[in-house]
VOBA-1610 file (N, C-alpha, C; in pm, whole numbers, padded with zeros to 5 digits, always signed):
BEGIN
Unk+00085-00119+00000Unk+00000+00000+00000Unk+00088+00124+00000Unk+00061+00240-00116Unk+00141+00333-00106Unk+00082+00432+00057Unk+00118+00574+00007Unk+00068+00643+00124Unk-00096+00651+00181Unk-00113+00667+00246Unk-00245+00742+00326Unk-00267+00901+00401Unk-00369+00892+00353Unk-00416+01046+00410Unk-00551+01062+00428Unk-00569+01129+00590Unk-00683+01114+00624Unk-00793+01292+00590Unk-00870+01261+00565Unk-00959+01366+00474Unk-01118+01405+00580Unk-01104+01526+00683Unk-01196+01554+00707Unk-01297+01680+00657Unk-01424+01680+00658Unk-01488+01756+00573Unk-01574+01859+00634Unk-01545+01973+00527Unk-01628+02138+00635Unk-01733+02128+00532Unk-01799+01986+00462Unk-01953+02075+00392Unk-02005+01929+00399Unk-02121+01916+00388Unk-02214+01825+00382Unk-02315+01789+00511Unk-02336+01915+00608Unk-02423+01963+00692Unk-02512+01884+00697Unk-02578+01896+00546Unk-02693+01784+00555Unk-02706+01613+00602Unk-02586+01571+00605Unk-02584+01427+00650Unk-02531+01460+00833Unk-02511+01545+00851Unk-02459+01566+01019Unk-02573+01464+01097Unk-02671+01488+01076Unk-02794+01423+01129Unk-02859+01250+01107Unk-02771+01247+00987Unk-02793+01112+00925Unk-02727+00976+00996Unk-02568+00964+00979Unk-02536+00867+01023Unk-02520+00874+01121Unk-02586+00813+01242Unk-02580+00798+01363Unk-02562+00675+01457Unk-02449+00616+01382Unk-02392+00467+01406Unk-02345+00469+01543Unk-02237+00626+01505Unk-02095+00650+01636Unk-02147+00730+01756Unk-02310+00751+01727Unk-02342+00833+01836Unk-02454+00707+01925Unk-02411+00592+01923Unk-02480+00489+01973Unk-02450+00454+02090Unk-02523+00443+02193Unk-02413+00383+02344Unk-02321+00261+02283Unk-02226+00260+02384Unk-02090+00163+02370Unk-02031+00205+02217Unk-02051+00285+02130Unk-01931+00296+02050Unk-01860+00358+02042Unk-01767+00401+01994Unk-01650+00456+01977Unk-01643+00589+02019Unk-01729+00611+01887Unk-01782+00764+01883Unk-01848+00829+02001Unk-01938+00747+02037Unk-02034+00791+02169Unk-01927+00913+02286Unk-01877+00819+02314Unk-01774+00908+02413Unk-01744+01014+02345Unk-01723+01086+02225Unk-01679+01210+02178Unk-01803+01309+02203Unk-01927+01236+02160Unk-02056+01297+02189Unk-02056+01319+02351Unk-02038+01205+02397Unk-02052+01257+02571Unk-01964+01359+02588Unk-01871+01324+02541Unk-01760+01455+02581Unk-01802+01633+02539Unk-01893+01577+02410Unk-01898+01729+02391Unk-02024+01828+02398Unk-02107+01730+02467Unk-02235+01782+02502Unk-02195+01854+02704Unk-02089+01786+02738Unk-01983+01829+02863Unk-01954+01991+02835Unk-01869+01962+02691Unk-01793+02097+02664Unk-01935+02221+02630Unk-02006+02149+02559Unk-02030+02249+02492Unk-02196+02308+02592Unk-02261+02273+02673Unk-02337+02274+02779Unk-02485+02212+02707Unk-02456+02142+02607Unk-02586+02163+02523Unk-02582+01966+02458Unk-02695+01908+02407Unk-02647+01795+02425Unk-02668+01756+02261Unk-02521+01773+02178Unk-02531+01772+02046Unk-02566+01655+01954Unk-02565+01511+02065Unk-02613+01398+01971Unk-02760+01416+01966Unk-02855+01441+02041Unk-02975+01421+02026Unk-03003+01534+01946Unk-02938+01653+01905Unk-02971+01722+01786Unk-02922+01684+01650Unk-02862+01609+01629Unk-02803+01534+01512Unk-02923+01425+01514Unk-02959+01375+01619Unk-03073+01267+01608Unk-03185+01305+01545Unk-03235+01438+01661Unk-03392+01474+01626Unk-03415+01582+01585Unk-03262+01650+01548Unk-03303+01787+01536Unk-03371+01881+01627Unk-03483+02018+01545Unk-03512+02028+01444Unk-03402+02079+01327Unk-03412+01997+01239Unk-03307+02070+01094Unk-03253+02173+01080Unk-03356+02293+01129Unk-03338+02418+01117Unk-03210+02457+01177Unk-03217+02439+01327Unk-03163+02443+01387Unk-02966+02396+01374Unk-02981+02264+01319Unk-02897+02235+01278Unk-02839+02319+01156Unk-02891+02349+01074Unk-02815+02422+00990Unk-02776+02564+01008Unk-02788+02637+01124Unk-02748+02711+01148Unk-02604+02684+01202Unk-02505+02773+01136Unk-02380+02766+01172Unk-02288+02749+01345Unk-02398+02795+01400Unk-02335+02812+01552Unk-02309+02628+01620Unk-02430+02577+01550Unk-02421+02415+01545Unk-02386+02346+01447Unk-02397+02387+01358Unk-02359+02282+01242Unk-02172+02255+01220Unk-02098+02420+01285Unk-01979+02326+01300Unk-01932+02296+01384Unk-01966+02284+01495Unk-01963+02178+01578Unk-02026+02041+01558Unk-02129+02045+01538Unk-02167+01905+01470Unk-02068+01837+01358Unk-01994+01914+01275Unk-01910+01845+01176Unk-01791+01808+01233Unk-01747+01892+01364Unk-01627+01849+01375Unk-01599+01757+01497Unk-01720+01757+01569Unk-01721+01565+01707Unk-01795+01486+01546Unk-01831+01487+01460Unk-01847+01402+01375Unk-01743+01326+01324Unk-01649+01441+01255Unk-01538+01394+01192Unk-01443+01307+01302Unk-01425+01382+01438Unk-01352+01317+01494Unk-01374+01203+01596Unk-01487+01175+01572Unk-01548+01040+01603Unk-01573+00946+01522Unk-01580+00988+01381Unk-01521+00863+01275Unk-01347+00826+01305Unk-01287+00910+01308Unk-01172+00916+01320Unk-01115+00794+01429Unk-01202+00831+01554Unk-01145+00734+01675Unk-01208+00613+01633Unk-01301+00610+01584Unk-01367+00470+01538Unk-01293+00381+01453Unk-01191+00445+01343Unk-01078+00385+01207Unk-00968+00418+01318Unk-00974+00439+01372Unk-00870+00455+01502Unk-00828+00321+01588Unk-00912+00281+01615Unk-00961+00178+01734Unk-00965+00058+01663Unk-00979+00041+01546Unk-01011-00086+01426Unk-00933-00082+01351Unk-00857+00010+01340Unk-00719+00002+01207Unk-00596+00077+01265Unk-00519+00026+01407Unk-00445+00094+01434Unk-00330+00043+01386Unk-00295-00024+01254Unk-00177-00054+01188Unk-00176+00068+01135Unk-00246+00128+01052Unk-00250+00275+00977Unk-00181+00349+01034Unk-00037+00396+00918Unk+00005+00526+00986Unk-00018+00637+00880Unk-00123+00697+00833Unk-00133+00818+00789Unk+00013+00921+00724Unk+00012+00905+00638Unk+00122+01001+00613Unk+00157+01182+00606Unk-00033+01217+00598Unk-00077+01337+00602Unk-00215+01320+00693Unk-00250+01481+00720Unk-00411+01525+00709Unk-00438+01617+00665Unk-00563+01627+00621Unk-00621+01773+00576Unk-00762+01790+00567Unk-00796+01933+00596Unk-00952+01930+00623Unk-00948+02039+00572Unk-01116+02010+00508Unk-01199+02148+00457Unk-01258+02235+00512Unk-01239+02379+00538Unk-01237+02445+00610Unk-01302+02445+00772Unk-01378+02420+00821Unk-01373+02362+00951Unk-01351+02254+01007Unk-01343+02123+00871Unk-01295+02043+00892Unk-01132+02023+00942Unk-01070+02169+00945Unk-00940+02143+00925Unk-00886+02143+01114Unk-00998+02182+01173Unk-00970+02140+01320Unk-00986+02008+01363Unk-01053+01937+01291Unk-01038+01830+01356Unk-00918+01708+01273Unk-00871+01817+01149Unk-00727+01765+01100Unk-00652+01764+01196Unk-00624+01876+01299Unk-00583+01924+01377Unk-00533+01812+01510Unk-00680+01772+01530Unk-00696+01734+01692Unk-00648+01555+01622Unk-00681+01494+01503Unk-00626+01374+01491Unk-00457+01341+01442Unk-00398+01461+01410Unk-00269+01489+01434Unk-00204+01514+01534Unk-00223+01562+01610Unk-00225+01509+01772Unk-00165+01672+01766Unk-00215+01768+01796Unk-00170+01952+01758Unk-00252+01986+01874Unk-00368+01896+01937Unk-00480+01968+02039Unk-00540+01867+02066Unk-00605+01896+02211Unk-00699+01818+02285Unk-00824+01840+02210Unk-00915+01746+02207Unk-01044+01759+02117Unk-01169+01877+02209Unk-01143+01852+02356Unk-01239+01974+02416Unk-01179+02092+02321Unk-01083+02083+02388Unk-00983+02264+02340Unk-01035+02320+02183Unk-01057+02193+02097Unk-01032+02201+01938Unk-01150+02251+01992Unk-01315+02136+02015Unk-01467+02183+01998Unk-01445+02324+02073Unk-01419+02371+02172Unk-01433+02521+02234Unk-01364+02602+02103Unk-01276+02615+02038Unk-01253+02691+01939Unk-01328+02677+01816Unk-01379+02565+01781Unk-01515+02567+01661Unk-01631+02635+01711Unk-01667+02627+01830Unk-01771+02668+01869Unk-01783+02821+01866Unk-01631+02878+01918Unk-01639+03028+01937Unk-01607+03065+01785Unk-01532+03009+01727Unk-01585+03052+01524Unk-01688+03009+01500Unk-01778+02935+01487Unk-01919+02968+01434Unk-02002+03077+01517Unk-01980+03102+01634Unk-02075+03221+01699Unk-02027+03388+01649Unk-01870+03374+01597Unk-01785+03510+01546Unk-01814+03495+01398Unk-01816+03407+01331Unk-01882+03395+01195Unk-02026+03411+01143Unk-02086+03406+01244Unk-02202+03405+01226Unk-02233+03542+01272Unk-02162+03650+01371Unk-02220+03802+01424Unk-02176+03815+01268Unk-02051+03793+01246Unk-01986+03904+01153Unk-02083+03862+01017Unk-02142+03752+01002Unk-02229+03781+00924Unk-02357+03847+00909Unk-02436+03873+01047Unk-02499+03981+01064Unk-02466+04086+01052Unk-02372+04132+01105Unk-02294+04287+01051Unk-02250+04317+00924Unk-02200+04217+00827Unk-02172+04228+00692Unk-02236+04117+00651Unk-02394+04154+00605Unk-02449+04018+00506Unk-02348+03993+00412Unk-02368+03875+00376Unk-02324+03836+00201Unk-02403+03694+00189Unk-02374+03665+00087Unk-02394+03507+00011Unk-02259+03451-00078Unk-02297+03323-00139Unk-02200+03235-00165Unk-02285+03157-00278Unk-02201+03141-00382Unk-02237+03044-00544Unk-02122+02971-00543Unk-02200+02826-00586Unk-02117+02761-00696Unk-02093+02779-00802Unk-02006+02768-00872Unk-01952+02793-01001Unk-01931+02664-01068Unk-01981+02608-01156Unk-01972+02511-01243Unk-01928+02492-01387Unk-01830+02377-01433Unk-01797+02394-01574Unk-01716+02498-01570Unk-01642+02604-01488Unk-01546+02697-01570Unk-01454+02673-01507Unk-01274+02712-01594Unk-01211+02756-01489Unk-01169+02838-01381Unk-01091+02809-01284Unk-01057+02913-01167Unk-01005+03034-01230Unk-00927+03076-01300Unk-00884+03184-01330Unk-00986+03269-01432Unk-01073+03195-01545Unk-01225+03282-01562Unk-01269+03309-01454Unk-01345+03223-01291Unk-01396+03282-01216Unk-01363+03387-01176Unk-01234+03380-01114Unk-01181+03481-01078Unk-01181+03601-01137Unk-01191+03586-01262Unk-01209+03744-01353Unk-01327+03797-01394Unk-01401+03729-01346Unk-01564+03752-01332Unk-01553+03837-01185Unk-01490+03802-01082Unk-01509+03802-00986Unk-01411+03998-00949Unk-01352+03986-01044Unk-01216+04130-01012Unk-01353+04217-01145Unk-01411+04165-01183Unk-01486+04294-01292Unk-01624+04295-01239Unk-01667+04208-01117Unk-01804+04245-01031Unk-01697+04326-00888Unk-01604+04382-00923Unk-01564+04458-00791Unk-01614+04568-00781Unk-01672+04626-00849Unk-01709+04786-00860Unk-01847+04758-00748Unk-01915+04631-00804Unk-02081+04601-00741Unk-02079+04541-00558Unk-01895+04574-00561Unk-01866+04532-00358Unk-01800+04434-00359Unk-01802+04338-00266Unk-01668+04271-00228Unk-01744+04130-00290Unk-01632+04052-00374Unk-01615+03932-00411Unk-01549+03898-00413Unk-01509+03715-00400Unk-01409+03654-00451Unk-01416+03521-00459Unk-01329+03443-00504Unk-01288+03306-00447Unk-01318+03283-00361Unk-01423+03150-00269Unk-01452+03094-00171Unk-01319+02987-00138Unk-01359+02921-00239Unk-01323+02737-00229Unk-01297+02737-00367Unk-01155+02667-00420Unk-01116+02577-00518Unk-01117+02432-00481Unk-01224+02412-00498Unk-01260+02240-00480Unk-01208+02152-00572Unk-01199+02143-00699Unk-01164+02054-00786Unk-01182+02151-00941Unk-01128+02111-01010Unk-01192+02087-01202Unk-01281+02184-01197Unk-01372+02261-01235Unk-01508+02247-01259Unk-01559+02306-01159Unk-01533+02314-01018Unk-01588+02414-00952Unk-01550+02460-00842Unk-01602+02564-00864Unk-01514+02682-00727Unk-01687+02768-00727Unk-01636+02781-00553Unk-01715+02882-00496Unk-01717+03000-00477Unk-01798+03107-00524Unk-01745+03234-00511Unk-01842+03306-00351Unk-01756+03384-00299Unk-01839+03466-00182Unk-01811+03628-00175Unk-01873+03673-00107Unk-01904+03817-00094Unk-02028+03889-00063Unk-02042+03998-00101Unk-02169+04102-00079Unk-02255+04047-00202Unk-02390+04080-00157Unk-02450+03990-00278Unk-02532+04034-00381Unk-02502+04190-00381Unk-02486+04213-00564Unk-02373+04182-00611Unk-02255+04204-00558Unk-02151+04127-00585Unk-02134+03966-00640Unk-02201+03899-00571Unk-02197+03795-00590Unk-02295+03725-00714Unk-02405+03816-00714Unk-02517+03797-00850Unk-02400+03864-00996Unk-02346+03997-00930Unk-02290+04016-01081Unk-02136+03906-01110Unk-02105+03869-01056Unk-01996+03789-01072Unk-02041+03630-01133Unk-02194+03576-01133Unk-02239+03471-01117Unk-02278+03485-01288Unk-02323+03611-01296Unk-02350+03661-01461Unk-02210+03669-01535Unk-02125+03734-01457Unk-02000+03713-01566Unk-01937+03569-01577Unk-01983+03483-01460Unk-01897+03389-01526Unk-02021+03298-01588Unk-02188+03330-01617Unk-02258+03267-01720Unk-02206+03293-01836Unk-02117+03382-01871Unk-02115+03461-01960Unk-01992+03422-02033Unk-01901+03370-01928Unk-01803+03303-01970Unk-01788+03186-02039Unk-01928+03112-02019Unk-01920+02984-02013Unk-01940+02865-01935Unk-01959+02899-01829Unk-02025+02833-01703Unk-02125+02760-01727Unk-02154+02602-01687Unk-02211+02541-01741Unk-02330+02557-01603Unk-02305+02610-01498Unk-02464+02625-01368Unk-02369+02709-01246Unk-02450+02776-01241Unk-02384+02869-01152Unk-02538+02863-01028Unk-02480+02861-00901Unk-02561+02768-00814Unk-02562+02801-00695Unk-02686+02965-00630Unk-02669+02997-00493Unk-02668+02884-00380Unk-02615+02896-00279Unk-02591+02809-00189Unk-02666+02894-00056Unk-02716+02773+00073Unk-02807+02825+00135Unk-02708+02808+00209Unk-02636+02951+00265Unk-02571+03006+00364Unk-02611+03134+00445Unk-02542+03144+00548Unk-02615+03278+00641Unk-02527+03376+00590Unk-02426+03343+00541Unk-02311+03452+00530Unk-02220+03428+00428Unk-02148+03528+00378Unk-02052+03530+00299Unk-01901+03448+00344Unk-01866+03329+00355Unk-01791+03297+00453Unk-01681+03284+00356Unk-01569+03266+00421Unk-01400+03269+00336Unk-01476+03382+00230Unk-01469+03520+00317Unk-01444+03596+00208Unk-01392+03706+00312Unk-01355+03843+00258Unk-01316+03954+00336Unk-01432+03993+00440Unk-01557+03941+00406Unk-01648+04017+00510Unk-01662+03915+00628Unk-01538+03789+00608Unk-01520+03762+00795Unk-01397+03803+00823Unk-01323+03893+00786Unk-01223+03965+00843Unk-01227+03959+00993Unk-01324+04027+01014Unk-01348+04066+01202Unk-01358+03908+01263Unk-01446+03827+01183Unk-01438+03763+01281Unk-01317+03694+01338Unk-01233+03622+01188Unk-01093+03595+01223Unk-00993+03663+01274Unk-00983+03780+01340Unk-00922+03892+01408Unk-00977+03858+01585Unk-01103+03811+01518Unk-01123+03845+01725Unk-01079+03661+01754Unk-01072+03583+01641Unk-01064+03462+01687Unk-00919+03409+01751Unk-00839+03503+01631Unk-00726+03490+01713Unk-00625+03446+01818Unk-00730+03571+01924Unk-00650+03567+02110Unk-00632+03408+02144Unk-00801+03396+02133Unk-00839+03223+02140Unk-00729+03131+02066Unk-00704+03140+01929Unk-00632+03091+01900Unk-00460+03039+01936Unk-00405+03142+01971Unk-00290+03184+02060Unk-00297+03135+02216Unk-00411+03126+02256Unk-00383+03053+02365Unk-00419+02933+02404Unk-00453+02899+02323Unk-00497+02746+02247Unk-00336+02661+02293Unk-00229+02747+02227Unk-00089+02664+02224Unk-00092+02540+02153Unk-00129+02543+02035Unk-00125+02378+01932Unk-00002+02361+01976Unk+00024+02201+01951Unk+00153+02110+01989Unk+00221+02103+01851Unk+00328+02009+01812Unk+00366+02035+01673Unk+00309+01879+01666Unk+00272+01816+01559Unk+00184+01738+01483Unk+00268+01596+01470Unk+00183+01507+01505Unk+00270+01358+01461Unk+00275+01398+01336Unk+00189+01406+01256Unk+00183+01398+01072Unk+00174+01543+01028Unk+00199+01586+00974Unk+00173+01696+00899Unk+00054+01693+00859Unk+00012+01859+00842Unk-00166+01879+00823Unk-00104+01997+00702Unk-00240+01930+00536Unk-00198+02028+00455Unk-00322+02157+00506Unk-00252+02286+00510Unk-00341+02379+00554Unk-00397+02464+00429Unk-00520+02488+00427Unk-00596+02579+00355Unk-00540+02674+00276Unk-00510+02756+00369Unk-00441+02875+00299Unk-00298+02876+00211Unk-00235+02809+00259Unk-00139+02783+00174Unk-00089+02669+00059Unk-00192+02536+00112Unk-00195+02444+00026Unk-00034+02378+00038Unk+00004+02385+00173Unk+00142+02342+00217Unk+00172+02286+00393Unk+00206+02178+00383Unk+00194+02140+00465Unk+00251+02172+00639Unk+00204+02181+00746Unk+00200+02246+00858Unk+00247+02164+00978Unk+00335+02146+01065Unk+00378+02018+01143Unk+00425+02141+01272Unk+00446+02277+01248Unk+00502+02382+01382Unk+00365+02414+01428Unk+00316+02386+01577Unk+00207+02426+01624Unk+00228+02543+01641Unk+00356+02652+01618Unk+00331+02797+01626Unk+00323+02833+01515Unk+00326+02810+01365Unk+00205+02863+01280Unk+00076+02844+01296Unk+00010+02766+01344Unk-00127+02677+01359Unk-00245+02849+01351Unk-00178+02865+01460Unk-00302+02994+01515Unk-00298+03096+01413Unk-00213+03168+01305Unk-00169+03249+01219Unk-00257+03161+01057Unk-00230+03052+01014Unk-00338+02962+00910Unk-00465+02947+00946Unk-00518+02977+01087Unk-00673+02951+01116Unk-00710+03081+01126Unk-00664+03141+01170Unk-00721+03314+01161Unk-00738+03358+01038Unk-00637+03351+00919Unk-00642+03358+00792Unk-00707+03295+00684Unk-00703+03213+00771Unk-00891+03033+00699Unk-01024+03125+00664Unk-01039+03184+00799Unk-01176+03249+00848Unk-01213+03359+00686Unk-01122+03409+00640Unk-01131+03484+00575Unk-01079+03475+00415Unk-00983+03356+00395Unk-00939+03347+00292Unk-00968+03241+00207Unk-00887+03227+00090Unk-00990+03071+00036Unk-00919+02940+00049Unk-00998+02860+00042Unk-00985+02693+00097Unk-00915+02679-00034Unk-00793+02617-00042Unk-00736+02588-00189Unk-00712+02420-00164Unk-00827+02387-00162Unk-00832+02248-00144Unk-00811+02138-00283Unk-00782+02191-00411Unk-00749+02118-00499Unk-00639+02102-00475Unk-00558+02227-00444Unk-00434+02208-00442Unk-00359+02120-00348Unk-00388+02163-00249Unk-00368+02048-00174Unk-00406+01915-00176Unk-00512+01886-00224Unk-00489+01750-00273Unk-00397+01731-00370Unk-00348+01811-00494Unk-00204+01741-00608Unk-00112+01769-00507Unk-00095+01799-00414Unk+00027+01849-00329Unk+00069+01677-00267Unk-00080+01625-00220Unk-00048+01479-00110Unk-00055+01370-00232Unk-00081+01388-00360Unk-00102+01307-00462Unk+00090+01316-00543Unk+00083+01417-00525Unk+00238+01412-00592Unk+00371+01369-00492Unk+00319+01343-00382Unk+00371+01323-00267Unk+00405+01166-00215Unk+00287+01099-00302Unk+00291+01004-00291Unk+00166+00908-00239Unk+00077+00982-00198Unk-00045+00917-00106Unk-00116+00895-00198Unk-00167+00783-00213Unk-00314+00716-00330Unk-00380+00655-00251Unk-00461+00671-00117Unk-00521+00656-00055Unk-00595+00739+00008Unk-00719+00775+00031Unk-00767+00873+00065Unk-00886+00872+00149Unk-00881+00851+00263Unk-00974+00854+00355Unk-01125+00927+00444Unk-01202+00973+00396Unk-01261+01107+00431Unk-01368+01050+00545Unk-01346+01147+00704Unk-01367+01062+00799Unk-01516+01225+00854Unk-01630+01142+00869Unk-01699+01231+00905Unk-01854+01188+00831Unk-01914+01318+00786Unk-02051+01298+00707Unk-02066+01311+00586Unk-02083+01201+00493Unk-02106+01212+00370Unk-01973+01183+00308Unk-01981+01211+00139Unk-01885+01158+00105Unk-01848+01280-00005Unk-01847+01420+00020Unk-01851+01523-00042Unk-01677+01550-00091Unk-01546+01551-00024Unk-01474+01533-00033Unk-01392+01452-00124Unk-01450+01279-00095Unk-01406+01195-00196Unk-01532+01212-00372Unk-01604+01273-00400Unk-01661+01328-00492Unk-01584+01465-00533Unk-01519+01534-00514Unk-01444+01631-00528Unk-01263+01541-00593Unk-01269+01449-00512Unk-01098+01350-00570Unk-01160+01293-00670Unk-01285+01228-00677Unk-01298+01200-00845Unk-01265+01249-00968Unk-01317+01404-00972Unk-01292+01535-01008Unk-01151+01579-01083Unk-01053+01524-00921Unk-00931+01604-00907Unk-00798+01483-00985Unk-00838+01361-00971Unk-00727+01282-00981Unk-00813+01109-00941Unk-00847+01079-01042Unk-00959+00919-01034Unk-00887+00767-01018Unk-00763+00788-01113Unk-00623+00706-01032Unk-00604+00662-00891Unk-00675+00777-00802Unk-00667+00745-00644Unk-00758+00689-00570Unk-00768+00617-00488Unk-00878+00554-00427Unk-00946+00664-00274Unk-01053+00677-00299Unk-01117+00725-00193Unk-01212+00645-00091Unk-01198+00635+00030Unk-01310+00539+00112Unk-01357+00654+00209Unk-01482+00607+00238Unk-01538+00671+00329Unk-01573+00614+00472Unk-01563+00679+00584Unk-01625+00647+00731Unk-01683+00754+00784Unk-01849+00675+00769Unk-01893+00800+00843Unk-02031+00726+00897Unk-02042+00586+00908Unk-02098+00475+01012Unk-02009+00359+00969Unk-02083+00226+01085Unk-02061+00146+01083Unk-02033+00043+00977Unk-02134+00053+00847Unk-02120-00013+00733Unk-01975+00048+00637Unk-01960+00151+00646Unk-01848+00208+00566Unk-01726+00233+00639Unk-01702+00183+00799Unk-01627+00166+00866Unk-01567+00077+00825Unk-01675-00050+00805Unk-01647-00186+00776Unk-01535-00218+00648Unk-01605-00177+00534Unk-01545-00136+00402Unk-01414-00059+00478Unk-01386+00017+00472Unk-01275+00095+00503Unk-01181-00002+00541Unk-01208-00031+00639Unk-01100-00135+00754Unk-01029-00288+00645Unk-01162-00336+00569Unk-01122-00429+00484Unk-01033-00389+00372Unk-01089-00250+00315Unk-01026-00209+00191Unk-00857-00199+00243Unk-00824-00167+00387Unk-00719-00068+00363Unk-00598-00212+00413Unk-00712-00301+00518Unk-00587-00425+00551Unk-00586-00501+00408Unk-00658-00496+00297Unk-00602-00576+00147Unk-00539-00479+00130Unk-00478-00403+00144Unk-00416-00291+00068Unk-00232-00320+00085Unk-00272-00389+00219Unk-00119-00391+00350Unk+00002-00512+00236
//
């Protein structure tokens, strides 16, 4: 088996509620849930259970819900495949804390108390500076982008997310974001595709919030990393826990260059690709990016299963 790399994910909200294998008494996962209904004063499995939806998709919960998700798949391929030594991690934008906490950079309370206080600072600063967020489909990044520098006059746009091939997210103020959605129809864009968000997020109008997140961040004190974590912003990999706090403050606001970082762990050597959490949004994005590589998913018990088999034939 060549390399491995484990892949946690900041989108697919909608399944947070779905697989609820690891939030079962006696498993794995359970204990992360106990733990973080502790931290967080509020009791987050039975809202992943019963909801209401609404609720859940509001940001103040939903990333927290993604990230005792992710990292309770994690302890679960943890606990069942501890031959695995990972050669990387990397996560999509809030996913990238709990890249974090399975690199061993932070205690998982410490990590959930810092997701928690970014979705409540992401979410004012999106009251204070509305915006919205599109997909961009069928074009390239550098058309978007020039859709995106000739809707500047109509306020702040830009680059969200370089996800793969074919699509990138744009965010900002949201005439901004309508006229940028027209220039790149215009380009050639095969669906250009509002997304149901509260806010303009990875764009300049969470500036503030990643400024006040900071302090928190800094006194956080990340450790330096068994494995290296490829980080967002730079699309380069991170192992000094005193950059840690300086790449997450700059997350809040800048864009996820998550293609890149995947040719970064692909040229590196890793053809294994693990995406530990809800849904399988991530490894649909490596299809995209590079199909040569194998992607598995854990995010219950049945695809635990698969996982564990796929990766000991692999050995």
């Amino acid at each position: 088996m060549g390399k491995v790399a484990y892949l946690f994910p900041g989108q697919g909200a909608q399944k947070v509620g779905m697989a609820a294998d690891f939030r079962l008494p006696g498993s794995g996962g359970r204990r992360m849930y106990d733990r973080a209904a502790e931290t967080l004063g509020w009791d987050l499995a039975s809202m992943c259970d019963g909801g209401p939806e609404e609720a859940l998709r509001q940001t103040i919960h939903t990333q927290p819900a993604l990230y005792v998700a992710s990292c309770a798949a994690y302890e679960e391929l943890r606990l069942r495949a501890p031959q695995v030594r990972p050669y990387a991690m990397a996560g999509h934008s809030v996913g990238e804390y709990a890249a974090l906490y399975a690199a061993g950079a932070i205690d998982f309370e410490v990590g959930l108390r810092l997701v928690a206080r970014r979705a409540v600072l992401m979410q004012e600063a999106a009251s204070a500076r509305p915006g919205a967020m599109a997909a961009v489909i069928g074009l390239a990044a550098e058309a978007v982008a020039e859709a995106c520098v000739e809707a500047a006059e109509a306020g702040i746009v830009g680059v969200a997310n370089y996800n793969c091939p074919g699509q990138v997210v744009i965010s900002g103020e949201e005439p901004a974001v309508e006229q940028a959605s027209a220039g790149a129809k215009a380009r050639g864009a095969r669906m250009v595709t509002r997304l149901q968000v509260s806010g303009g997020f990875h764009s300049p109008l969470m500036a503030a919030a990643g400024d006040a997140l900071y302090p928190d961040l800094r006194e956080a004190a990340f450790r330096p990393t068994d494995v290296p974590v490829v980080v967002n912003v730079e699309a380069a990999y991170c192992s000094n826990g005193i950059d840690v706090a300086p790449f997450l403050t700059m997350q809040v606001s800048g864009s996820v260059r998550w293609e890149e970082s995947m040719r970064l762990l692909i040229a590196d050597g890793c053809d294994t690709f693990v995406e530990l959490g809800c849904g399988n949004v991530l490894s649909g994005l490596m299809k995209r990016i590079d199909r040569s590589v194998r992607s598995l998913v854990v995010e219950d018990s049945a695809t635990l299963e698969a996982a564990c088999a796929a990766l000991a034939s692999a050995e």
